[in-house]
MARBA-3410 file (N, C-alpha, C, O; in Angstrom, 1 decimal):
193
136.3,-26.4,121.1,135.9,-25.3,122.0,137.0,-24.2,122.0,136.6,-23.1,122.1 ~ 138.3,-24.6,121.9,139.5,-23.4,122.1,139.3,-23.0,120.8,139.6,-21.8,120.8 ~ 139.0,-23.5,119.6,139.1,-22.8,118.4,138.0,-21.7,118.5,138.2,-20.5,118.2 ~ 136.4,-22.2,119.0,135.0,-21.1,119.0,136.3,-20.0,119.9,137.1,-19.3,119.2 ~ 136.3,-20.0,121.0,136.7,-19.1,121.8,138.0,-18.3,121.3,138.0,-17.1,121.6
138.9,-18.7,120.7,139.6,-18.2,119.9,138.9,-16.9,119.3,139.2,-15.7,119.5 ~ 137.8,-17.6,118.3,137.0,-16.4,117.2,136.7,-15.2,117.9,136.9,-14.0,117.7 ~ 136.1,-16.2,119.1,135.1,-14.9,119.6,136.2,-13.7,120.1,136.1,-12.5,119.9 ~ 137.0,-14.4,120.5,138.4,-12.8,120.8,138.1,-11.7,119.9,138.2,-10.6,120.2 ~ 137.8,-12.3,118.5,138.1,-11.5,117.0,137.2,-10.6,117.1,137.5,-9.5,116.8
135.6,-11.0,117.6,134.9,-10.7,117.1,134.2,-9.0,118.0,134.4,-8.7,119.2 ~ 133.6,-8.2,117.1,132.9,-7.2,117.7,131.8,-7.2,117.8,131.1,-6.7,118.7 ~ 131.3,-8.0,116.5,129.3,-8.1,116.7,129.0,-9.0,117.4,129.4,-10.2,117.4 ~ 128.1,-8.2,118.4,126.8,-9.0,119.8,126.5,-10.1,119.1,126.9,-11.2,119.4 ~ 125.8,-10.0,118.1,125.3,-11.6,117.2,125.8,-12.3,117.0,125.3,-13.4,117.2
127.0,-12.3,116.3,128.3,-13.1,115.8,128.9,-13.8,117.3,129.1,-15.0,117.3 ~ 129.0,-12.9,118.5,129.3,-13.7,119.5,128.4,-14.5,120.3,128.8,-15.4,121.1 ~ 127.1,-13.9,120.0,125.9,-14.6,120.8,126.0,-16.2,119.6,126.1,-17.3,120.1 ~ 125.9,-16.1,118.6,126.2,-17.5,117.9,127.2,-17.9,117.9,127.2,-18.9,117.1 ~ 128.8,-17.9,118.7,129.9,-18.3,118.8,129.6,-19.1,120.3,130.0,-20.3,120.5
129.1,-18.4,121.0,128.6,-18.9,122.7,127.2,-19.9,122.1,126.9,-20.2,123.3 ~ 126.6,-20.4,121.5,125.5,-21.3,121.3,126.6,-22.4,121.0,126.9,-23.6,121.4 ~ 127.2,-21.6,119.9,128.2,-23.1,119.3,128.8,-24.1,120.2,128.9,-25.3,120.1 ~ 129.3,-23.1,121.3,130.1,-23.6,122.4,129.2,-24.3,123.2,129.7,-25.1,124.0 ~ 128.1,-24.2,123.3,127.2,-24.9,124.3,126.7,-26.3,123.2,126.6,-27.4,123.6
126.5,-25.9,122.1,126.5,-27.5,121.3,127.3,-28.2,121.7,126.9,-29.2,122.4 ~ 129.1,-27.9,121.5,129.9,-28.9,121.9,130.0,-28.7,123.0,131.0,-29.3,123.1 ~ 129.7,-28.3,124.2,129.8,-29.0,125.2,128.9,-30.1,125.7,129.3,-31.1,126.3 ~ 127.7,-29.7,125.3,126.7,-30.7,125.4,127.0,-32.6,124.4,126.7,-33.7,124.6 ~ 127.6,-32.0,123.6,128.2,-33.3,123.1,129.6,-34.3,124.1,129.8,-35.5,124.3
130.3,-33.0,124.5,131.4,-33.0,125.2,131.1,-34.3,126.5,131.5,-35.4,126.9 ~ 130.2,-33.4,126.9,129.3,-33.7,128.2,129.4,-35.6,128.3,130.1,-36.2,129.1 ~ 128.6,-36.1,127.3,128.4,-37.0,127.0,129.4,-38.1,126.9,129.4,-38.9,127.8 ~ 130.1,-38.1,126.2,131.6,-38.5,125.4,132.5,-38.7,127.3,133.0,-39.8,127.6 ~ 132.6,-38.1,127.9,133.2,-37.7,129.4,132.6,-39.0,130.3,133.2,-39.9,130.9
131.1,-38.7,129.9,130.6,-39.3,131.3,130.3,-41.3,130.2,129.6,-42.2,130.6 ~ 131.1,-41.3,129.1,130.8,-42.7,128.3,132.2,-43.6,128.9,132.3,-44.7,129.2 ~ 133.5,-42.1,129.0,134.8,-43.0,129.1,134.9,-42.9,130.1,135.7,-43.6,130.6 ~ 134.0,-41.7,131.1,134.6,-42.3,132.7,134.0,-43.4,133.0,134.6,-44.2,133.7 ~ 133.0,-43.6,132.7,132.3,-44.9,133.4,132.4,-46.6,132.9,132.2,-46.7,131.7
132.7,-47.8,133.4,133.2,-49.0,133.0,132.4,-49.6,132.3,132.7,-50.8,132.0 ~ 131.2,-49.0,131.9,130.4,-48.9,130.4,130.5,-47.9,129.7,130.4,-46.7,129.9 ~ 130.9,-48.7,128.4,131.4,-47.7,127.5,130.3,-47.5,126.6,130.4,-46.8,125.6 ~ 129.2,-48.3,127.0,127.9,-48.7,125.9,127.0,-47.8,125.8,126.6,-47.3,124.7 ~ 126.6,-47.3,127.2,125.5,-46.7,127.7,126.2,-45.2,128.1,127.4,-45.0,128.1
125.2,-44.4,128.5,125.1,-43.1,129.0,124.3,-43.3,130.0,123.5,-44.3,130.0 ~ 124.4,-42.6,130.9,123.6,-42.5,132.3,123.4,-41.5,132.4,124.0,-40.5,132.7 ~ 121.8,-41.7,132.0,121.2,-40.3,131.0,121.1,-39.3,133.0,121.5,-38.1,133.1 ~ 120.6,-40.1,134.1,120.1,-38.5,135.1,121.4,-37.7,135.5,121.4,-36.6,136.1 ~ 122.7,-38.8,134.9,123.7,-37.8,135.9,124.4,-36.8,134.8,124.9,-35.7,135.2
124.5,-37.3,133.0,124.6,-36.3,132.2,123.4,-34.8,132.2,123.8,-33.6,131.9 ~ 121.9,-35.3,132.5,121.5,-34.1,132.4,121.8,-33.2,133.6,121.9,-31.9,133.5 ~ 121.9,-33.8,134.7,122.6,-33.1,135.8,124.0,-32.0,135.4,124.2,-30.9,135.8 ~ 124.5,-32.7,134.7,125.7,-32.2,134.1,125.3,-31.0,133.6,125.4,-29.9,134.2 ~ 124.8,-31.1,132.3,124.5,-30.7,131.2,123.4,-28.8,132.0,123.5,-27.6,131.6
122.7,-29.5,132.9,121.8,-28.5,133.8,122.7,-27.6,134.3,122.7,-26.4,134.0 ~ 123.4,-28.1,135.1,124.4,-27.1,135.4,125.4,-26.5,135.1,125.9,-25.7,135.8 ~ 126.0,-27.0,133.6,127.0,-26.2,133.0,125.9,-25.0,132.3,126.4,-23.9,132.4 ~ 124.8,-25.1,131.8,123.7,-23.9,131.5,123.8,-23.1,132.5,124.0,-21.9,132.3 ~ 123.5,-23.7,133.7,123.3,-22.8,134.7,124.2,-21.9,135.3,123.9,-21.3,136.4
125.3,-21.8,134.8,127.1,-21.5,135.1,126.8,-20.4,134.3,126.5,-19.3,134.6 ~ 126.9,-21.0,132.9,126.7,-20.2,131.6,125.9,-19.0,131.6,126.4,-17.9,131.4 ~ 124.5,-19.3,131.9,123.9,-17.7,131.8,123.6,-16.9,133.3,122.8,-16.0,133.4 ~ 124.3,-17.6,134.3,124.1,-16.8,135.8,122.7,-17.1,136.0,122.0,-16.1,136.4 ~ 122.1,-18.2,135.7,120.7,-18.6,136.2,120.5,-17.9,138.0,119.5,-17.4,138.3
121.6,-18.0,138.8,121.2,-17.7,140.4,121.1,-16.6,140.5,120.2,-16.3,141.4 ~ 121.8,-15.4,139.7,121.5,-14.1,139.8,119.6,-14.1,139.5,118.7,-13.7,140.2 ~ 119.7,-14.6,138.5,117.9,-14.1,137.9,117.2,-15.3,138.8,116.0,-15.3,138.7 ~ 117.6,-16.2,139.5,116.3,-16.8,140.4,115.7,-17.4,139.4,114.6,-17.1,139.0 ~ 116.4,-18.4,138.7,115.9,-19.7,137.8,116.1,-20.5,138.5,117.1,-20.8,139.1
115.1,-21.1,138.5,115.4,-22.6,139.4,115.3,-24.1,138.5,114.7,-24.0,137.4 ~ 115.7,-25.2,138.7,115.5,-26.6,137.9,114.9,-27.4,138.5,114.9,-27.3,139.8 ~ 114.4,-28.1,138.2,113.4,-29.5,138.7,113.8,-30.6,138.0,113.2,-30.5,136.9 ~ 114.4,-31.5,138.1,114.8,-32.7,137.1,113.8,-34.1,137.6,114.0,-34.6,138.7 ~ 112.9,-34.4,136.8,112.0,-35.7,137.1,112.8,-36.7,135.9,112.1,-37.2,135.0
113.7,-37.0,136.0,114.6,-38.1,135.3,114.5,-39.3,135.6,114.7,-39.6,136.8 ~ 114.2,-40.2,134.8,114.2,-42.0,135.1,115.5,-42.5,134.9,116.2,-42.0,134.0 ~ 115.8,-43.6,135.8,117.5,-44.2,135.8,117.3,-44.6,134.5,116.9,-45.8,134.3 ~ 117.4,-43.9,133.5,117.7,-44.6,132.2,119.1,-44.2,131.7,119.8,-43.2,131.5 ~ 119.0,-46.0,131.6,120.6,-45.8,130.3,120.8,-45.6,128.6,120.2,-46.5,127.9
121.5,-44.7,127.9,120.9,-44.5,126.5,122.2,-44.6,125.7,123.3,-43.9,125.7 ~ 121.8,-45.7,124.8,123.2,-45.6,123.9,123.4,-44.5,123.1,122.5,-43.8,122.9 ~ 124.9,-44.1,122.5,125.2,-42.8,122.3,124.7,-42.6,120.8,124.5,-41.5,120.4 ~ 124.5,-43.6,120.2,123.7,-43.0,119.0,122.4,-41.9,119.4,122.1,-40.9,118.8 ~ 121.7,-42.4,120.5,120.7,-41.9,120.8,120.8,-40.5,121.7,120.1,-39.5,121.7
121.9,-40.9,122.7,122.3,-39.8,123.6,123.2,-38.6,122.9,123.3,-37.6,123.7 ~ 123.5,-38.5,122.3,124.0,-36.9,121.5,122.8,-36.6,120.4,123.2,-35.7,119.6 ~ 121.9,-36.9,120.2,121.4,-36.0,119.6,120.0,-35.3,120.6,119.6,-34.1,120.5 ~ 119.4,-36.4,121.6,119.6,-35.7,122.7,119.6,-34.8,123.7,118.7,-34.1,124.2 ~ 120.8,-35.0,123.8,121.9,-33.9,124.3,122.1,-32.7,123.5,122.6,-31.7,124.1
121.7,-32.7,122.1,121.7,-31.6,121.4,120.2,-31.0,122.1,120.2,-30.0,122.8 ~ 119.1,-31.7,121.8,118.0,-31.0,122.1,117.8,-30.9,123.2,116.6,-30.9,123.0 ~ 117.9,-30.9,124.6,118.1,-30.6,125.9,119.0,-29.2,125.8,118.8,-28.2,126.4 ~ 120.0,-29.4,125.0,120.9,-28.1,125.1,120.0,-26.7,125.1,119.9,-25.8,126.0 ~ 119.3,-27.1,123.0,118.5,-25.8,122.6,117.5,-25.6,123.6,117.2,-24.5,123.9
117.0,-26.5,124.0,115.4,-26.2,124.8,115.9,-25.7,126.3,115.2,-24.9,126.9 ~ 116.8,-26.1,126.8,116.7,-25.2,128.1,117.6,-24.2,128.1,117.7,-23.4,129.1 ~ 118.3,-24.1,127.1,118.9,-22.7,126.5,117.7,-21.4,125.9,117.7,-20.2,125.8 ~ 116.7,-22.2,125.6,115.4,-21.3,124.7,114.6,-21.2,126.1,113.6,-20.4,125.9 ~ 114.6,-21.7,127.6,114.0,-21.3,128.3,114.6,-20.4,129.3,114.1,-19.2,129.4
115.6,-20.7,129.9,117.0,-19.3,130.2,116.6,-18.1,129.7,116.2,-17.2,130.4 ~ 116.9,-18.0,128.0,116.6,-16.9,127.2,115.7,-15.9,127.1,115.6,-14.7,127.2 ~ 115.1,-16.8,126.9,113.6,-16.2,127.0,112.3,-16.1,127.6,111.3,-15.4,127.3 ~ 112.5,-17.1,128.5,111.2,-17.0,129.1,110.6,-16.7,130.0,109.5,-16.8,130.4 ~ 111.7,-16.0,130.5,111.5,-15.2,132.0,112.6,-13.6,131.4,113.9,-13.5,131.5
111.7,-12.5,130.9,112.2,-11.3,131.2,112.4,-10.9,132.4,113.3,-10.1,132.3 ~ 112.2,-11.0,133.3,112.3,-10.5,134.4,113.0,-11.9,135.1,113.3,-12.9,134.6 ~ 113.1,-11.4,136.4,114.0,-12.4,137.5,112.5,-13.6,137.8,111.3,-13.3,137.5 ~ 112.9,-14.7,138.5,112.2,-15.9,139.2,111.5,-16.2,137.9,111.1,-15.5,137.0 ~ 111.7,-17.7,138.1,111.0,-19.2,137.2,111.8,-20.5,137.3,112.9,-20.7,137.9
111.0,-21.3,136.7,111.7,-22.6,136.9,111.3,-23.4,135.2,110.3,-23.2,134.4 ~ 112.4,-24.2,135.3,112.4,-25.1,134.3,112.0,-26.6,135.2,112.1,-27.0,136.4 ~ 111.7,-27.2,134.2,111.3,-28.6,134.6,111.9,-29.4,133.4,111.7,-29.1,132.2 ~ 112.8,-31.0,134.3,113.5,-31.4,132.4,113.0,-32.6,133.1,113.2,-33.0,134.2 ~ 112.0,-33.5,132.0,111.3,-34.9,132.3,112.0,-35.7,131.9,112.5,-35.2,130.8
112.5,-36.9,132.0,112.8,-38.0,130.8,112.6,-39.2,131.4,113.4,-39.8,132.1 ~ 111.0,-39.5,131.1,110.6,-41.1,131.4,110.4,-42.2,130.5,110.8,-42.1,129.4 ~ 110.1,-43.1,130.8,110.1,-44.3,129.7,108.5,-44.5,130.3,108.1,-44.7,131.4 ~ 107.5,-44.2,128.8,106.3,-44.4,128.6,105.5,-46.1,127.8,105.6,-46.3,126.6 ~ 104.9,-46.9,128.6,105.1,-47.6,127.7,105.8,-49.1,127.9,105.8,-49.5,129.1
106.1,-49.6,127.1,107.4,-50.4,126.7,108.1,-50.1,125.6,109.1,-50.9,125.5 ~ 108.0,-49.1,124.7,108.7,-49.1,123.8,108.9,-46.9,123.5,109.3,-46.3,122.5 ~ 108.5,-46.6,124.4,109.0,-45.1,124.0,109.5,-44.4,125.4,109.3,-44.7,126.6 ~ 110.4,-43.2,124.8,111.0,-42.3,125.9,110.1,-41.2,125.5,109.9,-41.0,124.3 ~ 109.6,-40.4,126.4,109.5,-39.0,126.5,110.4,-38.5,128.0,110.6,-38.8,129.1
110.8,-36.8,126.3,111.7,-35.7,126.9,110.6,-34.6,127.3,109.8,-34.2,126.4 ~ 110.5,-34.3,128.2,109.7,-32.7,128.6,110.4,-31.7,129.0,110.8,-31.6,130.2 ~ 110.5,-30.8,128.3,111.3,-29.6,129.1,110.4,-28.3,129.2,110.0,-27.9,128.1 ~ 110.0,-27.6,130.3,109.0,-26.8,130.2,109.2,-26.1,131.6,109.6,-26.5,132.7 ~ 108.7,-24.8,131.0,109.2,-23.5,131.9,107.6,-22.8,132.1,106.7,-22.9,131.3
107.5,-22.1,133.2,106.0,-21.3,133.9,106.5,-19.8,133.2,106.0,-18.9,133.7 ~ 107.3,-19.6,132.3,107.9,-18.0,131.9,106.5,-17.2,131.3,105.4,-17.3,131.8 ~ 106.7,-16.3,130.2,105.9,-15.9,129.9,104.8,-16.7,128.0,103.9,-16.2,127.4 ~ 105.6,-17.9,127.9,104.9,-18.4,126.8,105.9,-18.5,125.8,107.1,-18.5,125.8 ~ 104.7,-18.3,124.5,104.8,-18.6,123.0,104.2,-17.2,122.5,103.2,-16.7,123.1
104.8,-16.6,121.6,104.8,-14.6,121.1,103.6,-15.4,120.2,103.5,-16.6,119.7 ~ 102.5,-14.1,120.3,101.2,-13.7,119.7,101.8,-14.5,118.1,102.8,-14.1,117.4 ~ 100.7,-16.2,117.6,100.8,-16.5,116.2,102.4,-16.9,116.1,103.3,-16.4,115.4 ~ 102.5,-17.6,117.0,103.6,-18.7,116.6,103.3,-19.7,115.9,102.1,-19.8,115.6 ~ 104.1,-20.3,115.4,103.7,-21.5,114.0,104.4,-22.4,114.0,105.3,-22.1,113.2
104.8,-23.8,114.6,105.9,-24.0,114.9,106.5,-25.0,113.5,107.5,-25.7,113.6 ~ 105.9,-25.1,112.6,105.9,-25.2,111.1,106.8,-23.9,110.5,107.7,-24.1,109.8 ~ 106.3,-22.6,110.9,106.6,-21.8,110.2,108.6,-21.1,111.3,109.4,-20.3,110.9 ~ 108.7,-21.5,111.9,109.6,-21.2,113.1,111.3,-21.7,112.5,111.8,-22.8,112.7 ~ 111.8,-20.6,112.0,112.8,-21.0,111.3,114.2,-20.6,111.9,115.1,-20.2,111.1
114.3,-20.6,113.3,115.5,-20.2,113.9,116.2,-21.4,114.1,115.5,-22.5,114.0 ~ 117.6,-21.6,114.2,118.7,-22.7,113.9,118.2,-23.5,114.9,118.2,-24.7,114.6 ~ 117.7,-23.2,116.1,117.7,-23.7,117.6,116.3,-24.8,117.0,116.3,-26.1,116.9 ~ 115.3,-24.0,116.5,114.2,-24.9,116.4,114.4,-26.0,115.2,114.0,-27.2,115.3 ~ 115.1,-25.3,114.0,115.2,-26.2,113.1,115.9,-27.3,114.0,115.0,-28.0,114.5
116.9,-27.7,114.5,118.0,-28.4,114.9,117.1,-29.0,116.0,117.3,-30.2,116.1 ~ 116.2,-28.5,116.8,115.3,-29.8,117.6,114.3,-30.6,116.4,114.4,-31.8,116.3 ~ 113.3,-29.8,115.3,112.7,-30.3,114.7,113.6,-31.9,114.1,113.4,-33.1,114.2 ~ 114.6,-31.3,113.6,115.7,-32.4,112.7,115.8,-33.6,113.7,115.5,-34.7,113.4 ~ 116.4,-33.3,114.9,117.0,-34.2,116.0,116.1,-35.4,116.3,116.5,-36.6,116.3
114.3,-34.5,116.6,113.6,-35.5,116.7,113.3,-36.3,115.8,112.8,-37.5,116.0 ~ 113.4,-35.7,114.4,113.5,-36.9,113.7,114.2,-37.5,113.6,113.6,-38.6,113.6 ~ 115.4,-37.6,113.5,116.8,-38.5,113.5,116.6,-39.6,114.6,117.0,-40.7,114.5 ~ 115.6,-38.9,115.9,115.3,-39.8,116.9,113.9,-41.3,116.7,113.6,-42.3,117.3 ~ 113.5,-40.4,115.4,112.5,-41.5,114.7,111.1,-40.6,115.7,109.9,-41.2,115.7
111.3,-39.5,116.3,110.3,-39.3,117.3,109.1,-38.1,116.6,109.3,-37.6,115.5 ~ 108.3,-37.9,117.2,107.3,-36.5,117.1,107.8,-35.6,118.3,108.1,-36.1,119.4 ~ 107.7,-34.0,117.8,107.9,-33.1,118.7,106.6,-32.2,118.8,105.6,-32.1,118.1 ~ 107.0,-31.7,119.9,105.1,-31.0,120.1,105.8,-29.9,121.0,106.8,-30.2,121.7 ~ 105.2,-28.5,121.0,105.6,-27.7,121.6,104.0,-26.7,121.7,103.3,-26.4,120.7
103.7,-26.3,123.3,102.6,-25.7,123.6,103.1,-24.5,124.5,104.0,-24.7,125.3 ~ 102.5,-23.0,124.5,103.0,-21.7,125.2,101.3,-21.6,125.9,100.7,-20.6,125.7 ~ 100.8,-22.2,126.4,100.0,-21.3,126.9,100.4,-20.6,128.3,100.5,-19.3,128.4 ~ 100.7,-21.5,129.6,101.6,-20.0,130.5,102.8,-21.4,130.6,102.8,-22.5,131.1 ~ 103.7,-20.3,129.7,105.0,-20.9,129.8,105.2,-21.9,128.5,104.5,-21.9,127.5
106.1,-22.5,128.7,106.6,-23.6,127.1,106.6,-24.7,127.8,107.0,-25.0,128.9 ~ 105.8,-25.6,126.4,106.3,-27.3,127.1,106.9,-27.5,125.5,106.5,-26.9,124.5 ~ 107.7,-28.1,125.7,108.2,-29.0,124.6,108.2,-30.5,124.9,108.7,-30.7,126.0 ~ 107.8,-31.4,124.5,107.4,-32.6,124.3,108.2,-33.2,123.3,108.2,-32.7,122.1 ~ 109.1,-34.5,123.8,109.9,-35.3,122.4,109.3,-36.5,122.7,109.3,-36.7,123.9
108.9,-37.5,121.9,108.3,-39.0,122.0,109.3,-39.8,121.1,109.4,-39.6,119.9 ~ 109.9,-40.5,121.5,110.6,-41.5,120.7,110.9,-43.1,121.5,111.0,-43.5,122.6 ~ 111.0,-43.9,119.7,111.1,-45.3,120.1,112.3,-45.8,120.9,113.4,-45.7,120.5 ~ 111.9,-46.6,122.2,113.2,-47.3,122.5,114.0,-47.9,121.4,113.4,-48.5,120.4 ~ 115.3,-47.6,121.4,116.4,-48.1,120.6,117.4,-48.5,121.7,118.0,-47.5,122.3
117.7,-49.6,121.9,118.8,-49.6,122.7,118.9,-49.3,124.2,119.9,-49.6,124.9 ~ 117.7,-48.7,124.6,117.5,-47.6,125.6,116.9,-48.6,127.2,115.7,-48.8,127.4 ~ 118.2,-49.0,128.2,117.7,-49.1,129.1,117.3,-48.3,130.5,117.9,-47.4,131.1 ~ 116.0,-49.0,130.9,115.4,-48.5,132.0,116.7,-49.1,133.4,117.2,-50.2,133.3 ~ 117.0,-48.4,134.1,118.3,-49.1,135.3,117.2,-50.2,136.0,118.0,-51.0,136.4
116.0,-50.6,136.3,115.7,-51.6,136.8,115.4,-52.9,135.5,115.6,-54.1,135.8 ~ 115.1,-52.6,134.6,114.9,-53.5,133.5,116.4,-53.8,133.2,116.8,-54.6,132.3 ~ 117.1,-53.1,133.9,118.9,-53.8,133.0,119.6,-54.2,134.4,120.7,-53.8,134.5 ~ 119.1,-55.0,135.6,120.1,-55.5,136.1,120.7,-56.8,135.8,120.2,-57.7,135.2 ~ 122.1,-56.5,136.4,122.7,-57.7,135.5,123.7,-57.5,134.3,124.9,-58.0,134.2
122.8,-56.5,133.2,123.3,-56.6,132.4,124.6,-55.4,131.6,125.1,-55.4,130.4 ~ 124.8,-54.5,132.7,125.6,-53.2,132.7,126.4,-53.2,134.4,126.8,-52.1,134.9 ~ 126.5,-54.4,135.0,127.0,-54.1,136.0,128.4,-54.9,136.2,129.0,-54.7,137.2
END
């Protein structure tokens, strides 16, 4: 993080710095993680509602969400997630409520909504999805070659999952993936306490 911030001192191009500030929000979102593994007397798991709590509000620091009247909704399940699973993630929670911040509300007032339930017995879905103004006329999300999207596309696979992304009013992004490791806090008493 002191080395990004360093650069950006250097720098004069908007773009060069608007990509030096994403970078810094990757690692923090990594950061995030890693913090809340060694403060806690489990070193196994992540305690996924209070990292995205985290993670929600260092965004919301970051781009002055209160000035523009962005609001959050978090429907999070006490789930615990090992960190193989929890940093990548954490990566994609980063891009996707960074890609709703950005863009999906030109104007002031909206809300994001970040889901993460356990469907199932054996899968997690992530939802992150905003009432903004959508998906731009002939989106493709095959054809959609920005770092943010490649890097969720990749993630979810690494996660073994399918991603799905819909703009009709507003964006949903949808991640499906297999439990790995991944406990629910009532299915794990006993065994993290």
């Amino acid at each position: 993080m002191s080395l990004l911030s360093t650069q950006s001192a250097y720098l004069q191009n908007g773009d060069a710095l608007d990509a030096i500030r994403q970078s810094q929000n990757r690692v923090q979102s990594i950061s995030l993680i890693h913090q809340k593994l060694y403060s806690g007397t489990n070193v196994a798991s992540i305690d996924m509602p209070a990292y995205i709590g985290d993670l929600i509000n260092y965004l919301r620091d970051c781009f002055d969400t209160g000035a523009r009247r962005i609001r959050f909704e978090q429907l999070v399940e006490p789930i615990k997630m090992d960190l193989a699973q929890a940093v990548p993630l954490g990566l994609i929670l980063n891009e996707g409520i960074t890609n709703a911040i950005k863009y999906a509300f030109p104007e002031k007032d909206g809300e994001v909504i970040v889901a993460l339930q356990v469907i199932g017995d054996e899968t997690v879905m992530l939802t992150i999805a905003d009432n903004g103004r959508g998906l731009p006329d002939g989106f493709d999300i095959k054809a959609a070659s920005s770092l943010g999207m490649e890097m969720i596309k990749a993630l979810s696979k690494q996660l073994g999952g399918s991603f799905k992304i819909k703009g009709n009013s507003g964006v949903t992004l949808t991640i499906e993936f297999p439990l790995e490791k991944v406990l629910h806090s009532a299915r794990a008493v006993g065994l993290y306490n």
